[in-house]
Structure formats: C-alpha cells, structure tokens
C-alpha positions as CSV (number, residue, x, y, z in Angstrom):
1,X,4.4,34.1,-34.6
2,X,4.0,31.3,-37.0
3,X,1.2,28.8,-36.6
4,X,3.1,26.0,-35.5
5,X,4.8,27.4,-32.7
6,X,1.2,28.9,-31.4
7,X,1.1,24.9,-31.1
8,X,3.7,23.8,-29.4
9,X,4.7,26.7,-26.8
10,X,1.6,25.7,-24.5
11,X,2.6,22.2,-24.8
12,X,5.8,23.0,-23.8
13,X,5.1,25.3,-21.0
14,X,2.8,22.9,-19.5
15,X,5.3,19.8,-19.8
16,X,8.3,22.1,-18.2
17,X,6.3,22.8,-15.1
18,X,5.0,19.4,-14.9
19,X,8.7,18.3,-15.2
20,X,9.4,20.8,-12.4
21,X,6.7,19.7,-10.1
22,X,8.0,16.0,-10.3
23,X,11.3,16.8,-9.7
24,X,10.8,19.2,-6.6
25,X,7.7,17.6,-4.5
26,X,7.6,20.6,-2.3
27,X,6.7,22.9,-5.4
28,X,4.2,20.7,-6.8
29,X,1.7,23.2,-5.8
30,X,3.1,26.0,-7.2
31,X,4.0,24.4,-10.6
32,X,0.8,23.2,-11.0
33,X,-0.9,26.7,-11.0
34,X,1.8,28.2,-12.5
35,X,1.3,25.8,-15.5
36,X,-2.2,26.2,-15.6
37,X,-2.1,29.8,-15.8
38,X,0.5,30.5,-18.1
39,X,-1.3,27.8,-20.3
40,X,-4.5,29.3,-20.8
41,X,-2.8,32.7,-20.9
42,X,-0.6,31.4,-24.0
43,X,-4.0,29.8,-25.5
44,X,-5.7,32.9,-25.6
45,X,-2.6,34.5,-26.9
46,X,-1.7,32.5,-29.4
47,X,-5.8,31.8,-30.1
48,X,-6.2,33.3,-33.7
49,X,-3.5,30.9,-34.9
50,X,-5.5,28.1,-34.3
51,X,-7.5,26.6,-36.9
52,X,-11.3,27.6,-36.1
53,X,-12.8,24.8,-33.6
54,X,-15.4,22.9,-35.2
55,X,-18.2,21.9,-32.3
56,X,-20.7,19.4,-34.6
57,X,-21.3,16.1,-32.8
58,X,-20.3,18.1,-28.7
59,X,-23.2,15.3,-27.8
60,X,-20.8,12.2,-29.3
61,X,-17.7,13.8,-27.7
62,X,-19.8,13.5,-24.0
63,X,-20.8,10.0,-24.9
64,X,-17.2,9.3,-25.6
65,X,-16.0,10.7,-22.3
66,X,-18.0,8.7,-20.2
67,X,-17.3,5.5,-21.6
68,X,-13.6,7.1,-21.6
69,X,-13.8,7.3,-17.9
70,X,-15.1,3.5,-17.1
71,X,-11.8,2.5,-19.7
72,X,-9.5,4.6,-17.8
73,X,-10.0,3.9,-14.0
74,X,-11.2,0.3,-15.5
75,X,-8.5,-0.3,-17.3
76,X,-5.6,1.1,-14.8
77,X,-7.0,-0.3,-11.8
78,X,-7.0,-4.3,-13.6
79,X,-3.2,-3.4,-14.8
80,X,-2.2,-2.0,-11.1
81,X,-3.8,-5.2,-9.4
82,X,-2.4,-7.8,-11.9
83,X,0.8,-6.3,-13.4
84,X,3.6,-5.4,-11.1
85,X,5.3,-3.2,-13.6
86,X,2.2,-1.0,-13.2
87,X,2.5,-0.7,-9.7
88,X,1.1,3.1,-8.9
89,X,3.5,5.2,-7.5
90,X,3.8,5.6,-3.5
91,X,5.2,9.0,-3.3
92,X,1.9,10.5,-5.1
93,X,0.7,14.5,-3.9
94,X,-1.9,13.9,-1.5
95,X,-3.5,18.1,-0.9
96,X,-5.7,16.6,1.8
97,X,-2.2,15.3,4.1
98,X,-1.6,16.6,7.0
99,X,0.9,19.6,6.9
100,X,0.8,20.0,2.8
101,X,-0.9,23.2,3.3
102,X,-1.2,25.7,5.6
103,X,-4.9,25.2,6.1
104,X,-8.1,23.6,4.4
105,X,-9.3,26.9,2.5
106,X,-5.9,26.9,0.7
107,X,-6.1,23.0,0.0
108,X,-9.3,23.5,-1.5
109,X,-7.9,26.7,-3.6
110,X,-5.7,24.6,-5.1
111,X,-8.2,21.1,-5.5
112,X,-10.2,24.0,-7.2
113,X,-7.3,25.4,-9.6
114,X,-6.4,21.7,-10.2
115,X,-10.2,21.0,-11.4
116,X,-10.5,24.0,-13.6
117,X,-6.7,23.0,-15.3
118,X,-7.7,19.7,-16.0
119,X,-11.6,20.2,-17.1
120,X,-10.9,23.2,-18.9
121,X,-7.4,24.0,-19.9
122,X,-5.8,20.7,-20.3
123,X,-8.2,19.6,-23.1
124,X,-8.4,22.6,-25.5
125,X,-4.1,22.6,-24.7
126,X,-4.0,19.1,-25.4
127,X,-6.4,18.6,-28.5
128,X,-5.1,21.8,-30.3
129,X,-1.5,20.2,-29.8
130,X,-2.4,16.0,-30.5
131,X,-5.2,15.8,-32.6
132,X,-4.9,19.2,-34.7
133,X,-1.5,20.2,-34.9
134,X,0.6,17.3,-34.6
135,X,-1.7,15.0,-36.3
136,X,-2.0,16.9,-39.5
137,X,1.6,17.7,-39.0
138,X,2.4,13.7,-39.7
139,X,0.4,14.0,-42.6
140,X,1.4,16.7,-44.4
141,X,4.7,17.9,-43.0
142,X,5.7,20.3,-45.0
143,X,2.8,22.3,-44.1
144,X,0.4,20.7,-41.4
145,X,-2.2,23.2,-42.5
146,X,-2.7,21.5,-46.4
147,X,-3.9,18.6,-44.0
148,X,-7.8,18.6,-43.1
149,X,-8.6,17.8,-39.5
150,X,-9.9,14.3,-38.8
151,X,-8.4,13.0,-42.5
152,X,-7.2,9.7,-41.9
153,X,-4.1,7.9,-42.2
154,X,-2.7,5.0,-40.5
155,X,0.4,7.1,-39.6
156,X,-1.2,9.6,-37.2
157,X,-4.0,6.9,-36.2
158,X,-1.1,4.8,-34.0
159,X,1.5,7.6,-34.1
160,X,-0.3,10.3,-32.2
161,X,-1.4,7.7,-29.4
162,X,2.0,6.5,-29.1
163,X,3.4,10.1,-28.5
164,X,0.3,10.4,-26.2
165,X,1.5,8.2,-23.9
166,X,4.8,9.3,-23.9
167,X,3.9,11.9,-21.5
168,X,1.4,10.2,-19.3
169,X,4.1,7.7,-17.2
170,X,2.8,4.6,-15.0
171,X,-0.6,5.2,-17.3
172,X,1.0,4.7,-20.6
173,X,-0.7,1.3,-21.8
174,X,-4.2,3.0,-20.8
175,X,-3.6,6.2,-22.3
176,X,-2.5,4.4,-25.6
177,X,-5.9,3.0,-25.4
178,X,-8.0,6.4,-24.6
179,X,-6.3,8.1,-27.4
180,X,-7.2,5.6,-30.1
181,X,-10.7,6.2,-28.8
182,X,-10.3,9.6,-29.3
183,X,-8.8,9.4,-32.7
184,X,-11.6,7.6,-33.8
185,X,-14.1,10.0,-32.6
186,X,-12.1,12.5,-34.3
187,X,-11.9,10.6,-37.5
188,X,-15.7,9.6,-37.7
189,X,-16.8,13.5,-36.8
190,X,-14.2,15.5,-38.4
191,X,-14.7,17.7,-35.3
192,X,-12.1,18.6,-32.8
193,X,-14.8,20.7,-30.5
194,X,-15.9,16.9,-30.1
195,X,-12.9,15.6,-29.2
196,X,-12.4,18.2,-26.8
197,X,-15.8,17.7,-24.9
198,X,-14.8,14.3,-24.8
199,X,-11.6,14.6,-22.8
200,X,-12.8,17.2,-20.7
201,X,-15.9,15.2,-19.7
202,X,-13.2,11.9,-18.8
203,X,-11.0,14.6,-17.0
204,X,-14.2,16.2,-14.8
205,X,-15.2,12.7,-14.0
206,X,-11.5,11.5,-13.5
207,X,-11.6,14.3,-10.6
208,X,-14.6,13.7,-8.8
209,X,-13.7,10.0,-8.8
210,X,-10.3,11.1,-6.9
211,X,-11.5,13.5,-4.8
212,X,-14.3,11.0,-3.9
213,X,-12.4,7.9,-3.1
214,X,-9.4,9.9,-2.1
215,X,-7.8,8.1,-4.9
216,X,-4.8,10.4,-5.5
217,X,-2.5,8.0,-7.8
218,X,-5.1,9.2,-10.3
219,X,-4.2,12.8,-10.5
C-alpha cells in the first residue's frame, strides 16, 4: 500500500458513512458504528505507514483542548443566537427520543460507541489525515514525506483549516477557528501526539457537554 493512501482511506471511509447517515436518518445509528469501526480497524491496518507519532508537549495539547472547548460551544452558540444563517439544524439525531431505540441499554450502547469514536478514533483519524498528511502534502507535493511535521508555511497554515471546515457543515466558521488553533500548537511543538490530545480532550468535553444539557445540535 503506498503511504499516502494509508492516509486517505480512513478519511474516506469515515466521510462515506457519515454521508450515508445524513442522507438516511433511520440508519444514522448504524453508520455511525459502522464508521467508527471500520475506522480504527483501517488505522491499525494501515498503522506502520504512518509517520511515528511524536507525544512531547501531551500537557500543551490538554491545555489546548480545554480552551478549544470554551471557543467551540462559545463561539457556535454567539453565531446561532445572532446569525440566522447559522441557525442549528432542527432535524438533529436525538438517541434519548422516544422510539429511536428499542430500549435504554441499546441507547446507551450506542451514546457509548459514539463517545469512544469521537474521543478516541476521530482524533488520531483526523490528525494523521489534516495535520500530517495533508499538511505536509501542500508543502512538498511531490513527496509529502520530504516535508517535516509542524514546518511552517502560510499555505497549509489557512489551507488545512479551510479544508477543515469543509467537512464540518452549520459549524464551519468555528471549525475554521479551532483548526488554526490547532495549527499553531502544532507549529510551536512540532508534535502531532499533541495535537491529537488536544482534539480528543475538546471532543471528550464536547460530549459530556451534550449529553449533559441534552444539547444534541452539537454532536
């Protein structure tokens, strides 16, 4: 297999089934674990392709997330409340409705699954992809490898945030935002273990903030 398609595949993968799950509501549930599975499964497939994580400055990266989460629901909330194109969406997947499964044990099977996908497989999936491949790939791309990771250059700086948000709909302006955080963590640390801590840390406390306030637009 060559190294960049090690890269991509999860990405895709994950993006079909999320594609899927928007498309047919009733199969959100199913797409979702699907995705998650067959994520980490390519991950630790594809795992010795990857260019070896580097985990200095894991302590930055949980500093990061936190203030990451305060931007994100911050940040959203002021645009939904003030911006009518940013309006959250009103058909959002609500696991705790009445009838959306067949009981609460399998609603909180999948609360569970979506937890571990976003804390644990989302972040290595989406760092390995962003910040590693496809950042090094806008530097050097001829061979994304002949590219160290964290080198700056304007180009990946605003690209990668821009692509980013691409794929993360109504929350596009705030995403923009998060990632440029993140770029610069991964800039200053030259550490993509840090990078990784930090989005995972934003994701975990992106999830108890939902399943707290019930706040479902957020997942």
């Amino acid at each position: 297999m060559r190294d960049d398609v090690a890269y991509v595949l999860p990405m895709l993968v994950f993006l079909a089934f999320t594609s899927a799950g928007a498309s047919w509501k009733s199969l959100y549930p199913l797409t979702y674990v699907s995705k998650t599975v067959l994520t980490a499964l390519l991950l630790a497939l594809c795992w010795r392709y990857y260019t070896k994580i580097s985990w200095r400055y894991w302590w930055l990266g949980v500093i990061v997330g936190v203030i990451g989460i305060f931007q994100w629901i911050g940040m959203q909330s002021w645009l939904e409340s003030n911006v009518p194109f940013f309006k959250p969406p009103e058909d959002v997947f609500n696991p705790s409705a009445e009838g959306t499964f067949a009981s609460a044990s399998s609603a909180w099977a999948f609360i569970a699954v979506r937890v571990i996908g976003a804390v644990l497989v989302v972040p290595v999936m989406e760092e390995l992809f962003w910040r590693d491949f496809l950042w090094r790939q806008i530097i050097a791309p001829n061979d994304f490898k002949l590219a160290h990771v964290g080198e700056f250059e304007w180009a990946p700086f605003l690209i990668v945030p821009a692509a980013f948000a691409f794929v993360h709909g109504n929350w596009w302006l705030t995403s923009i935002v998060w990632a440029l955080m993140i770029g610069g963590l991964l800039v200053y640390t030259k550490s993509l273990g840090a990078c990784i801590i930090a989005h995972a840390v934003t994701n975990l406390l992106l999830a108890a903030y939902v399943l707290k306030y019930q706040a479902w637009t957020y997942w």
